[in-house]
ZAVO-93404 format. One record per residue (C-alpha): residue number from 0; residue in one letter; x, y, z. Coordinates in pm, whole numbers, padded with zeros to 5 digits. Layout:
<recs>
+-----+---------+--------+--------+--------+
| num | residuo |     px |     py |     pz |
+-----+---------+--------+--------+--------+
| NUM |       A |      X |      Y |      Z |
...
+-----+---------+--------+--------+--------+
</recs>
This chain:
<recs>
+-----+---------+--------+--------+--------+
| num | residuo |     px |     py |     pz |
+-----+---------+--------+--------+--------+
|   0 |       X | -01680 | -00995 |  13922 |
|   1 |       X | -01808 | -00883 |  13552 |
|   2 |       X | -02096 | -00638 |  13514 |
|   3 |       X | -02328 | -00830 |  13322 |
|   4 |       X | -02433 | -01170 |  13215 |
|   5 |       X | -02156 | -01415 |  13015 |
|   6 |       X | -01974 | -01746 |  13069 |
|   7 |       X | -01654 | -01748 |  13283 |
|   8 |       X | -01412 | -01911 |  13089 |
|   9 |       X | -01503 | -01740 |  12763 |
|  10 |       X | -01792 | -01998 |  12612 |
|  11 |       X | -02117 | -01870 |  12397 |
|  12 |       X | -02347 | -01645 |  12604 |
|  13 |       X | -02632 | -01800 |  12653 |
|  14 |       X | -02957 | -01586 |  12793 |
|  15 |       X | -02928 | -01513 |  13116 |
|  16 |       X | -03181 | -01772 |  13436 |
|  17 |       X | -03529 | -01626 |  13445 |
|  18 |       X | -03524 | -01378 |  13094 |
|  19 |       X | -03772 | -01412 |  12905 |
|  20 |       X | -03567 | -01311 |  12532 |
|  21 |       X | -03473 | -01619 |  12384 |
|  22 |       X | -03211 | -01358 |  12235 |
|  23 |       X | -03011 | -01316 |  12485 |
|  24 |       X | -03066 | -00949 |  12573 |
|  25 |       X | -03144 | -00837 |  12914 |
|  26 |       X | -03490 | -00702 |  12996 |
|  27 |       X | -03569 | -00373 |  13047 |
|  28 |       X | -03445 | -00168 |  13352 |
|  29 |       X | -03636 | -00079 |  13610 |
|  30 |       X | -03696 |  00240 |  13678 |
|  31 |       X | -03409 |  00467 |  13834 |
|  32 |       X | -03557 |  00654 |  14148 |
|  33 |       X | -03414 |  00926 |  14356 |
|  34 |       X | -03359 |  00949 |  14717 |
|  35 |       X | -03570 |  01267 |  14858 |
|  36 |       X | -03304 |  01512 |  14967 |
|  37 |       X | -03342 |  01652 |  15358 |
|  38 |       X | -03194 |  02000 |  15496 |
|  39 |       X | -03002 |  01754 |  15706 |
|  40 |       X | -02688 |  01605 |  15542 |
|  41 |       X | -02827 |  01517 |  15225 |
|  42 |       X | -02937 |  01203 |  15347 |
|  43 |       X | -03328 |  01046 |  15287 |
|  44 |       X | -03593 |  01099 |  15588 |
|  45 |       X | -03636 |  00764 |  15739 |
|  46 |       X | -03944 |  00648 |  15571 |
|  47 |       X | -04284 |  00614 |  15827 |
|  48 |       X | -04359 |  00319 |  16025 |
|  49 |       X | -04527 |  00013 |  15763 |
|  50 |       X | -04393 |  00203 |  15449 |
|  51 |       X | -04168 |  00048 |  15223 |
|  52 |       X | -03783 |  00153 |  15206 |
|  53 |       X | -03659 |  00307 |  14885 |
|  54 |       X | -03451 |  00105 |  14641 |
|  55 |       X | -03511 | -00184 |  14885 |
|  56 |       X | -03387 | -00520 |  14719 |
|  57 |       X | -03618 | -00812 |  14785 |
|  58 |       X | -03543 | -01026 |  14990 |
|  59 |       X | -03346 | -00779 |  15241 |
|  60 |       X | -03394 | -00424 |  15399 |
|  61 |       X | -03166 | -00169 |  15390 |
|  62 |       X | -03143 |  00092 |  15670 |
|  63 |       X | -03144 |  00471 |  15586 |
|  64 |       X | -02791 |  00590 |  15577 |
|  65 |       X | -02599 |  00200 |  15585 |
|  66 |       X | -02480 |  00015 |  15209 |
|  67 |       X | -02640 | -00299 |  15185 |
|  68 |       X | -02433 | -00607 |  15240 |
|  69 |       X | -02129 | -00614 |  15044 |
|  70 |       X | -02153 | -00288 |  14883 |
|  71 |       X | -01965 |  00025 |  14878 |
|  72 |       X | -02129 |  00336 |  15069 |
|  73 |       X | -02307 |  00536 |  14826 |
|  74 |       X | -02336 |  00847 |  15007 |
|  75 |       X | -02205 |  01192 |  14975 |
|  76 |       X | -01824 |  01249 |  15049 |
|  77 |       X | -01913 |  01533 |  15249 |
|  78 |       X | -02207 |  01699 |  15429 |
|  79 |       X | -02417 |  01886 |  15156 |
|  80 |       X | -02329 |  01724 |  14851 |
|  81 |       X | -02551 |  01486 |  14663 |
|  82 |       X | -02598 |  01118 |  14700 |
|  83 |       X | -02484 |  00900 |  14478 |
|  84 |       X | -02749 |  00682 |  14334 |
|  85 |       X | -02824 |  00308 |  14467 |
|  86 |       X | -02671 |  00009 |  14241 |
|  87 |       X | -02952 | -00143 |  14045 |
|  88 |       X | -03098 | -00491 |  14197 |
|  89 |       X | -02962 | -00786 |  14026 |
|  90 |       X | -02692 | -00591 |  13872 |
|  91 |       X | -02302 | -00585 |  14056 |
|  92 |       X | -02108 | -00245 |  13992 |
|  93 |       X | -01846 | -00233 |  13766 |
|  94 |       X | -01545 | -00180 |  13959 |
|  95 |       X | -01322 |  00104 |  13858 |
|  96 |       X | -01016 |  00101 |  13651 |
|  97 |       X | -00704 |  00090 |  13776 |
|  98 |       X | -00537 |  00455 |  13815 |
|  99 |       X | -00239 |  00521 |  13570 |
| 100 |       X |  00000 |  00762 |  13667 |
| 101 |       X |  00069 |  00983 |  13359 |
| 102 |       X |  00364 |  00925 |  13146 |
| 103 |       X |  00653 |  01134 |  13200 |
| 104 |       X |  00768 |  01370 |  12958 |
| 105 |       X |  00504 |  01296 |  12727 |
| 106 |       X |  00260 |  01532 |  12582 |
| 107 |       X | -00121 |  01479 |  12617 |
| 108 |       X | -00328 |  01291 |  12380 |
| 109 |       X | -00421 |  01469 |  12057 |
| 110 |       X | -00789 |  01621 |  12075 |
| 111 |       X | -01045 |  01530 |  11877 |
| 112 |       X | -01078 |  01644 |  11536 |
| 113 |       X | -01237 |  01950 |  11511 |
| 114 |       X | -01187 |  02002 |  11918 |
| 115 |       X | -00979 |  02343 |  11987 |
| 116 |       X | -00670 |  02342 |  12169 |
| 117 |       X | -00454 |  02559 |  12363 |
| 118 |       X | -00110 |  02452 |  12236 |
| 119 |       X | -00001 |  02289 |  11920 |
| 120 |       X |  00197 |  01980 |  11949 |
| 121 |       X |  00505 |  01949 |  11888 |
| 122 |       X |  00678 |  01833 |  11599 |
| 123 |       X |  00901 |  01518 |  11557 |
| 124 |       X |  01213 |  01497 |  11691 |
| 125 |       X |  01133 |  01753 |  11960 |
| 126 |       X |  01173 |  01682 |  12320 |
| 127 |       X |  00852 |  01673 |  12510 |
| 128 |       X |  00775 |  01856 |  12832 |
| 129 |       X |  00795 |  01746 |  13168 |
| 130 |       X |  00527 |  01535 |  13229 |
| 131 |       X |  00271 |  01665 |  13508 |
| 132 |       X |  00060 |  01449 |  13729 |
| 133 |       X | -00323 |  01514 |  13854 |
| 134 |       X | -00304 |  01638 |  14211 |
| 135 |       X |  00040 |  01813 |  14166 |
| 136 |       X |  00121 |  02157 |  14195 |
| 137 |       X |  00287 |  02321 |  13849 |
| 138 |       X |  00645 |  02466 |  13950 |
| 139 |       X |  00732 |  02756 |  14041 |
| 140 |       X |  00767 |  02901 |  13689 |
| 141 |       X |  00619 |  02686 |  13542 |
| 142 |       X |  00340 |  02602 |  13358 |
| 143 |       X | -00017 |  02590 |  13541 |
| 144 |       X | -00153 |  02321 |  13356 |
| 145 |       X | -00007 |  02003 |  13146 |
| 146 |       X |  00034 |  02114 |  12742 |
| 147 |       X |  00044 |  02493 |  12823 |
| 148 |       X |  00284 |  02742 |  12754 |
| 149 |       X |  00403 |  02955 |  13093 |
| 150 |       X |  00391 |  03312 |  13061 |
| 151 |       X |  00695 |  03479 |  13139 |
| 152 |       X |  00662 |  03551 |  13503 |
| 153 |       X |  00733 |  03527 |  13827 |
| 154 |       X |  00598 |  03259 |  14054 |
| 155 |       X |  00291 |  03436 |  14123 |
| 156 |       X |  00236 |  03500 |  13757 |
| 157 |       X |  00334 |  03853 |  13733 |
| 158 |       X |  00532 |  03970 |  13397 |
| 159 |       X |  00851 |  03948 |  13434 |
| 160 |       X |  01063 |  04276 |  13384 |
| 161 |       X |  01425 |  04122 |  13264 |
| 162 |       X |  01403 |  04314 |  12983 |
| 163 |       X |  01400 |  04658 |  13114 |
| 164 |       X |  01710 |  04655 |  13277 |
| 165 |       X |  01881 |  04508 |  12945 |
| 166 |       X |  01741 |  04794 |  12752 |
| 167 |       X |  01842 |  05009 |  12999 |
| 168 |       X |  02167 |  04911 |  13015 |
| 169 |       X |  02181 |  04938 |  12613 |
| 170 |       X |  02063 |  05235 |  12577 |
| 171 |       X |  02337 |  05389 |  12896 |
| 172 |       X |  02604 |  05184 |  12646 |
| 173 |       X |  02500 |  05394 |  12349 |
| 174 |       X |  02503 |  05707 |  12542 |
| 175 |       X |  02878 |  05679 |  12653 |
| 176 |       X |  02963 |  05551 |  12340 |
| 177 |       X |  02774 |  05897 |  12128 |
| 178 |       X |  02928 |  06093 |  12418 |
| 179 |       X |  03335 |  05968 |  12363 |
| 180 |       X |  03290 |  05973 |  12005 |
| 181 |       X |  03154 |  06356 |  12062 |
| 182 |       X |  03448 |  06460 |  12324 |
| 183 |       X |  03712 |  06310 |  12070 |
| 184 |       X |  03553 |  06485 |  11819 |
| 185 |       X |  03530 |  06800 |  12005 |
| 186 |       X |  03931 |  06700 |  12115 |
| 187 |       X |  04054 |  06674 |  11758 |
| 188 |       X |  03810 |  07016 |  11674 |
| 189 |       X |  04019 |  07203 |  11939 |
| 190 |       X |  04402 |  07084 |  11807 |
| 191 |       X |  04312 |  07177 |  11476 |
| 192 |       X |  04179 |  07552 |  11571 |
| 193 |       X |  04502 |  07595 |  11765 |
| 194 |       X |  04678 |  07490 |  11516 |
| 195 |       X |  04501 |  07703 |  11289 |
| 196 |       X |  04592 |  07972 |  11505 |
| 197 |       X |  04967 |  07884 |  11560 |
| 198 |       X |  04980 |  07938 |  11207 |
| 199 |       X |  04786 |  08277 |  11163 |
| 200 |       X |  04990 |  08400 |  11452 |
| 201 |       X |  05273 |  08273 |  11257 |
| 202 |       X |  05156 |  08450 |  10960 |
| 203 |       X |  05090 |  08787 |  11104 |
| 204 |       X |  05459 |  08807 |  11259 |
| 205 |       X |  05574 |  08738 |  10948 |
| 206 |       X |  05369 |  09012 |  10742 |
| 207 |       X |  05460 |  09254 |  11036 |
| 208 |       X |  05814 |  09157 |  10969 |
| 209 |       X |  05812 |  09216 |  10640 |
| 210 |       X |  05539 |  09519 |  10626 |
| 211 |       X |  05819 |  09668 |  10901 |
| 212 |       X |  06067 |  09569 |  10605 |
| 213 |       X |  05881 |  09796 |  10349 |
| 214 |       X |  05839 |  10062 |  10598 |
| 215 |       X |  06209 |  10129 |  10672 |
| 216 |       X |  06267 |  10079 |  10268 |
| 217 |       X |  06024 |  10343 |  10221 |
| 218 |       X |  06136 |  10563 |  10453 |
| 219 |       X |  06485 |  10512 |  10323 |
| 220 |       X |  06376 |  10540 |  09947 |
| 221 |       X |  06237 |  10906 |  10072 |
| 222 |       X |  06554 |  10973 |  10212 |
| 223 |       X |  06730 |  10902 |  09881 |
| 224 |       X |  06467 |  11074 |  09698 |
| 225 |       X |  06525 |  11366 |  09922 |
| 226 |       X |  06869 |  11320 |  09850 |
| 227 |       X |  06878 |  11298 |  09518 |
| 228 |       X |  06999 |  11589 |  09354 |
| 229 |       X |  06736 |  11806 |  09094 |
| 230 |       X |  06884 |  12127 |  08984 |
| 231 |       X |  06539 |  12194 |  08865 |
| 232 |       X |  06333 |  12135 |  09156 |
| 233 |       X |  06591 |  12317 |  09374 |
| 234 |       X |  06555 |  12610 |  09148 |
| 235 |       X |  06178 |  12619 |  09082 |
| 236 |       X |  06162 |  12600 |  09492 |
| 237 |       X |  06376 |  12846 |  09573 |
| 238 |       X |  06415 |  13120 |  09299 |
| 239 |       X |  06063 |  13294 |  09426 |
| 240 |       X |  06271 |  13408 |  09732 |
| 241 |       X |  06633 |  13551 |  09589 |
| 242 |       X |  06680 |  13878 |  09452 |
| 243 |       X |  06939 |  14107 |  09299 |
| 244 |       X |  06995 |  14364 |  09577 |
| 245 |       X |  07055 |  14740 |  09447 |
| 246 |       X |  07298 |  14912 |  09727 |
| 247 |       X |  07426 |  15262 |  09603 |
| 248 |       X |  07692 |  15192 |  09317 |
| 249 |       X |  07734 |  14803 |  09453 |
| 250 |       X |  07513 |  14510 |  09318 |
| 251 |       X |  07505 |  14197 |  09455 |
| 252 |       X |  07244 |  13883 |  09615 |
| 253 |       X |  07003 |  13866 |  09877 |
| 254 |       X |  06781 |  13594 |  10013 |
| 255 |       X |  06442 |  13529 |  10230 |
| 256 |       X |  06508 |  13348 |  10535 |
| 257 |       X |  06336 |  13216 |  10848 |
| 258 |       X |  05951 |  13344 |  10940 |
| 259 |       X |  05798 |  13665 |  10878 |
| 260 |       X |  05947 |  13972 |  11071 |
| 261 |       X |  05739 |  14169 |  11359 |
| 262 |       X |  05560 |  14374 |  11081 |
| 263 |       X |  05467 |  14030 |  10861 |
| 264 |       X |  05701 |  14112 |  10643 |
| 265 |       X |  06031 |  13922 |  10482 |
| 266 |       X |  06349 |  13856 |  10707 |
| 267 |       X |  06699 |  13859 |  10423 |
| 268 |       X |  07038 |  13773 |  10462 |
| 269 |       X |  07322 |  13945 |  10192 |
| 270 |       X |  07697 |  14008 |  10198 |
| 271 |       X |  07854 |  14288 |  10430 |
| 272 |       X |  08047 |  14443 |  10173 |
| 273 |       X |  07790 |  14435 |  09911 |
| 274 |       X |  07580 |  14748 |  10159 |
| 275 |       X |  07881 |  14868 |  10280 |
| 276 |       X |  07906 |  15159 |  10154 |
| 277 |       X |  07528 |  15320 |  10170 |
| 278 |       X |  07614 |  15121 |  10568 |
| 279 |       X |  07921 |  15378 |  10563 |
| 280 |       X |  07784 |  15667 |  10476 |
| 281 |       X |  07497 |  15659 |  10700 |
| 282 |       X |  07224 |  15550 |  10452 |
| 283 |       X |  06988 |  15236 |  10534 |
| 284 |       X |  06759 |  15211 |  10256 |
| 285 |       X |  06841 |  14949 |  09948 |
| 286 |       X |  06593 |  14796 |  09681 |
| 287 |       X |  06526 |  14467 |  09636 |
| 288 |       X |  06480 |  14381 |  09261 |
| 289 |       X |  06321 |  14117 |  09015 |
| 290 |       X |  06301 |  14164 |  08685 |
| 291 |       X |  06060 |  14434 |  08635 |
| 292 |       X |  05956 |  14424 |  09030 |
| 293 |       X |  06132 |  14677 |  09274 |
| 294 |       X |  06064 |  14612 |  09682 |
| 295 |       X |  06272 |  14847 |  09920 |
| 296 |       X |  06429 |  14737 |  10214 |
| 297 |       X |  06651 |  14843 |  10551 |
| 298 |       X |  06949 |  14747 |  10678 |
| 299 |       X |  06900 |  14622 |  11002 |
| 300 |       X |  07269 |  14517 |  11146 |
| 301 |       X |  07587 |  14402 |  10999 |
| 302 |       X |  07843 |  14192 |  11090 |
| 303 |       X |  08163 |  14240 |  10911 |
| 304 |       X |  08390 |  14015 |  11062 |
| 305 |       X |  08190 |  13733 |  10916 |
| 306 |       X |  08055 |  13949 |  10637 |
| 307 |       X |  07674 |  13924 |  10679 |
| 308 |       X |  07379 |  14156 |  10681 |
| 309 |       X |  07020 |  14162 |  10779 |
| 310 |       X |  06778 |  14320 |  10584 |
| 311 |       X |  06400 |  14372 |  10636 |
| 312 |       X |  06148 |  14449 |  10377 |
| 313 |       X |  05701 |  14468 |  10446 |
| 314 |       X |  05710 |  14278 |  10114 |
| 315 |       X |  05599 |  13939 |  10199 |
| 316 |       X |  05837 |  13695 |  10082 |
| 317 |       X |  05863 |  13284 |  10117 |
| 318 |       X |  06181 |  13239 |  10364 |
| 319 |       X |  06443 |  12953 |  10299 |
| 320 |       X |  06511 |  12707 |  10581 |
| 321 |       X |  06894 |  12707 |  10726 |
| 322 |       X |  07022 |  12324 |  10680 |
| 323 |       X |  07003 |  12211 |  11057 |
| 324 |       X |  07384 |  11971 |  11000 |
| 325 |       X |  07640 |  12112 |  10838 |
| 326 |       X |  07730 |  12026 |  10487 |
| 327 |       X |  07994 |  11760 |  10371 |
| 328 |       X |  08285 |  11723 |  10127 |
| 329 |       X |  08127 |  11573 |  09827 |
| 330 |       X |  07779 |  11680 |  09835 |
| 331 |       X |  07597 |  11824 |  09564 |
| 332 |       X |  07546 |  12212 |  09581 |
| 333 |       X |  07293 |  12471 |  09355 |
| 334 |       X |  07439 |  12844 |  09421 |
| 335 |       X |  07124 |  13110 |  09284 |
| 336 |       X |  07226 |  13521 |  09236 |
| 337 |       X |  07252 |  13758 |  08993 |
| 338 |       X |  07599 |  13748 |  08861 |
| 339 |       X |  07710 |  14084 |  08651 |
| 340 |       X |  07342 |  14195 |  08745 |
| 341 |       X |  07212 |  13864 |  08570 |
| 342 |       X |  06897 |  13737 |  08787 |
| 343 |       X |  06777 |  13413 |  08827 |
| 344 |       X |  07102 |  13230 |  08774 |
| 345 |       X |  07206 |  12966 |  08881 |
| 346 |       X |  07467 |  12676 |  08858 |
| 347 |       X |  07568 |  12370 |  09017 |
| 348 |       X |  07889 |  12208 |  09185 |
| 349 |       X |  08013 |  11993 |  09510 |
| 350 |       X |  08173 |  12108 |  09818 |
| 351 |       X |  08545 |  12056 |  09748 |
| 352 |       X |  08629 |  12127 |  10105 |
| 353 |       X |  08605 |  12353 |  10431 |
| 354 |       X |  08882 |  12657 |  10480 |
| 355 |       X |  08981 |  12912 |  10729 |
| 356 |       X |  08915 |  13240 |  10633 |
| 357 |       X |  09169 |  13508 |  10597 |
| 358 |       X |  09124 |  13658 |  10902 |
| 359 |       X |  09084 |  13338 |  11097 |
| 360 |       X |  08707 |  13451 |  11214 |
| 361 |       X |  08572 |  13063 |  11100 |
| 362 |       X |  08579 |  12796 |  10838 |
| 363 |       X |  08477 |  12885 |  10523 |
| 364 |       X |  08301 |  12642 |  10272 |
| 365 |       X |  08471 |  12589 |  09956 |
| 366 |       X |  08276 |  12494 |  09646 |
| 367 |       X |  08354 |  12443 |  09228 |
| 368 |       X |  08048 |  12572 |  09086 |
| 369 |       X |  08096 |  12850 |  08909 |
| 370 |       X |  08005 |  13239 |  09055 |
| 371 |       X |  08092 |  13608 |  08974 |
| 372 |       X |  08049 |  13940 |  09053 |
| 373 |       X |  07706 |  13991 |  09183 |
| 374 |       X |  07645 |  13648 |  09328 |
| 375 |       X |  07812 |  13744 |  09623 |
| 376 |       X |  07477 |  13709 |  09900 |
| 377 |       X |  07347 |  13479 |  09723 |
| 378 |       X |  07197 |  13130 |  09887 |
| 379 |       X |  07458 |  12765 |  09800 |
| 380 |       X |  07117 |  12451 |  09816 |
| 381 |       X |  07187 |  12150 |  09923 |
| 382 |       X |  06930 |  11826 |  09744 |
| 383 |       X |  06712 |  11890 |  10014 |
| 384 |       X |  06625 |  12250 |  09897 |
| 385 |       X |  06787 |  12355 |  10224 |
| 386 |       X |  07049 |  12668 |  10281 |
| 387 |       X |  07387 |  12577 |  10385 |
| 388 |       X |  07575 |  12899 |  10310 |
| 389 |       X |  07646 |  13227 |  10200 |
| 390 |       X |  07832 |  13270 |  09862 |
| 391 |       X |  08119 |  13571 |  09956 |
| 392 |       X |  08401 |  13529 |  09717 |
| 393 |       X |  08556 |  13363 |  09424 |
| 394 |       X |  08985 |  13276 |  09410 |
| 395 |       X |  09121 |  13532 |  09171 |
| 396 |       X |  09302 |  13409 |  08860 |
| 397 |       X |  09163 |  13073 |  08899 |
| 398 |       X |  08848 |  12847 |  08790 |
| 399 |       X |  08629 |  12639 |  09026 |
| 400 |       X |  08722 |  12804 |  09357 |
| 401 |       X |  08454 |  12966 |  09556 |
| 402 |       X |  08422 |  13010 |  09908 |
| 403 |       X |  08099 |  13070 |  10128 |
| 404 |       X |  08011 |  13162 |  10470 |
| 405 |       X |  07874 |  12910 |  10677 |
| 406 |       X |  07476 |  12982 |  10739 |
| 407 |       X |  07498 |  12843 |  11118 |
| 408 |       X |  07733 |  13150 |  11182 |
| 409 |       X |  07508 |  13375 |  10980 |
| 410 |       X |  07231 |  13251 |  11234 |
| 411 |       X |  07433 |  13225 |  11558 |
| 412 |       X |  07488 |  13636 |  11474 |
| 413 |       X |  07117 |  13715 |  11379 |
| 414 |       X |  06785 |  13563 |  11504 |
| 415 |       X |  06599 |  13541 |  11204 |
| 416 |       X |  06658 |  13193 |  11098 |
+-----+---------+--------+--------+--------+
</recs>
């Protein structure tokens, strides 16, 4: 049944039975009334005895709280909400349309132009969400009504925390990785400062090698410079302390030697035979001369096996020091005196050899430089500036034979050296 007036089977409308417009319009609507609303349900009082009944259709009555004939009940769907109004008399409600079910996986319809909306549609060739029907509950996740995007969550709609973790987790990747490129940093940091000090330990044996190296060739360059014989040096060192020795009629050599005597005065050694005879006759006294200088001194003991004698002056004198080894064959020799009363003389030569002496009291230390009378006493240098004997005696009728005593026996016999 159509709401309305019109033909059945789709003729001309023609004005509906009793209207008065010849134009085929309906005439006006009565009035729409409203049911009184009670404390009690909602529903209308029921009306006092001989008064008329609301929207009461003629013709029929209809009881408070019953549809009239044929038609739906109008009343609330619950206690306390509103009544829904009466139908109209004369006029059938329109039945409702059919319920669709929504489409699946289709959007909604477009809004109205000019109407906001939540979401924008999307474009062509995209696939359309799930569709979502009236009545159903979103999923879990997803979203809470049809055309809306779901905000990341859980299914009660808290924010999700994924991310966290993740960037956690980065940032713990870029830690270990900083921290092993550090240790093999630090790794290849610590090979290269032991090598560095391998090689400085390397280099410091090797410049205590060689700095031992210059040391001994120093030491040994002394020695040769000690060895190496000056006739001038020896002489300017050692002529202060020899003098021509004045002994009665005899002349001859005497020498400082050793340290200073009890009285701080000058220790000498000279030949035996050159004091002989002021020892003979009972004298002691001598003189010690240089050039215009005149120093006496006393014969303290003699030995004339080996032919020595010790002298003392209170002059103070610089003493020669004995040679501790015993000369060579071959080495270099400076013999100082006065020969014929000449003083300050001096020549050079090499030990030719060692001899016994005539009457076998030692060896005796032949030499080739040159003496005479009045050197006998006198000091033989060695290149160290050291004394190593006693000149006593030259080989008669020949050249380049002298002979000397030994000064360790001149020692061993007086301790003065």
């Amino acid at each position: 049944m159509t709401a309305g007036y019109g033909s059945q089977d789709g003729g001309p409308v023609g004005p509906a039975p009793g209207s008065g417009d010849q134009g085929g319009r309906p005439g006006p609507l009565p009035p729409r009334m409203e049911p009184p609303r009670t404390a009690v349900g909602g529903w209308p009082a029921p009306p006092a005895p001989g008064a008329p009944v609301p929207h009461q259709p003629p013709g029929g009555t209809i009881h408070p709280g019953a549809p009239a004939p044929g038609q739906p009940s109008v009343g609330p769907a619950h206690p306390g909400a509103p009544a829904a109004p009466a139908p109209v008399a004369g006029f059938a409600a329109a039945p409702a349309p059919p319920a669709v079910p929504a489409p699946r996986n289709t959007w909604p319809a477009a809004p109205e132009t000019g109407q906001p909306t939540s979401q924008p549609y999307p474009a062509a060739g995209q696939p359309a969400p799930a569709a979502w029907s009236p009545g159903q509950p979103p999923a879990a996740g997803g979203p809470a009504f049809p055309g809306t995007t779901p905000y990341p969550g859980d299914a009660t709609g808290r924010p999700r925390s994924g991310w966290l973790p993740r960037a956690a987790l980065l940032l713990a990747l870029v830690l270990v990785l900083v921290s092993g490129v550090q240790a093999y940093q630090i790794h290849v940091l610590n090979d290269r400062l032991g090598d560095t000090r391998r090689d400085l330990a390397s280099t410091q044996d090797q410049d205590g090698v060689r700095l031992d190296g210059l040391e001994q060739r120093a030491e040994e360059l002394e020695k040769q410079a000690g060895t190496v014989f000056d006739p001038e040096s020896i002489a300017a060192a050692v002529l202060p302390s020899v003098f021509r020795v004045k002994a009665g009629p005899a002349t001859g050599t005497a020498f400082a030697v050793g340290k200073p005597n009890s009285e701080g005065g000058a220790n000498l050694f000279t030949n035996y035979h050159v004091v002989e005879s002021v020892w003979e006759s009972g004298g002691r006294e001598v003189f010690l001369e240089r050039t215009d200088q005149r120093f006496p001194a006393t014969i303290v003991k003699v030995d004339e096996e080996n032919d020595v004698a010790h002298l003392r002056t209170a002059a103070k004198f610089t003493g020669l020091v004995a040679a501790p080894t015993p000369v060579k064959s071959g080495q270099q020799i400076v013999v100082v005196g006065a020969p014929l009363g000449l003083t300050d003389s001096v020549t050079t030569g090499v030990v030719s050899a060692f001899r016994k002496a005539e009457n076998g009291s030692g060896d005796m230390i032949q030499f080739d430089a040159p003496i005479n009378p009045g050197n006998s006493g006198g000091p033989v240098i060695n290149g160290a500036k050291q004394v190593v004997g006693i000149a006593t005696a030259k080989a008669r009728d020949a050249e380049g034979i002298g002979l000397a005593v030994p000064i360790k026996t001149a020692c061993d016999g007086f301790d003065i050296c």
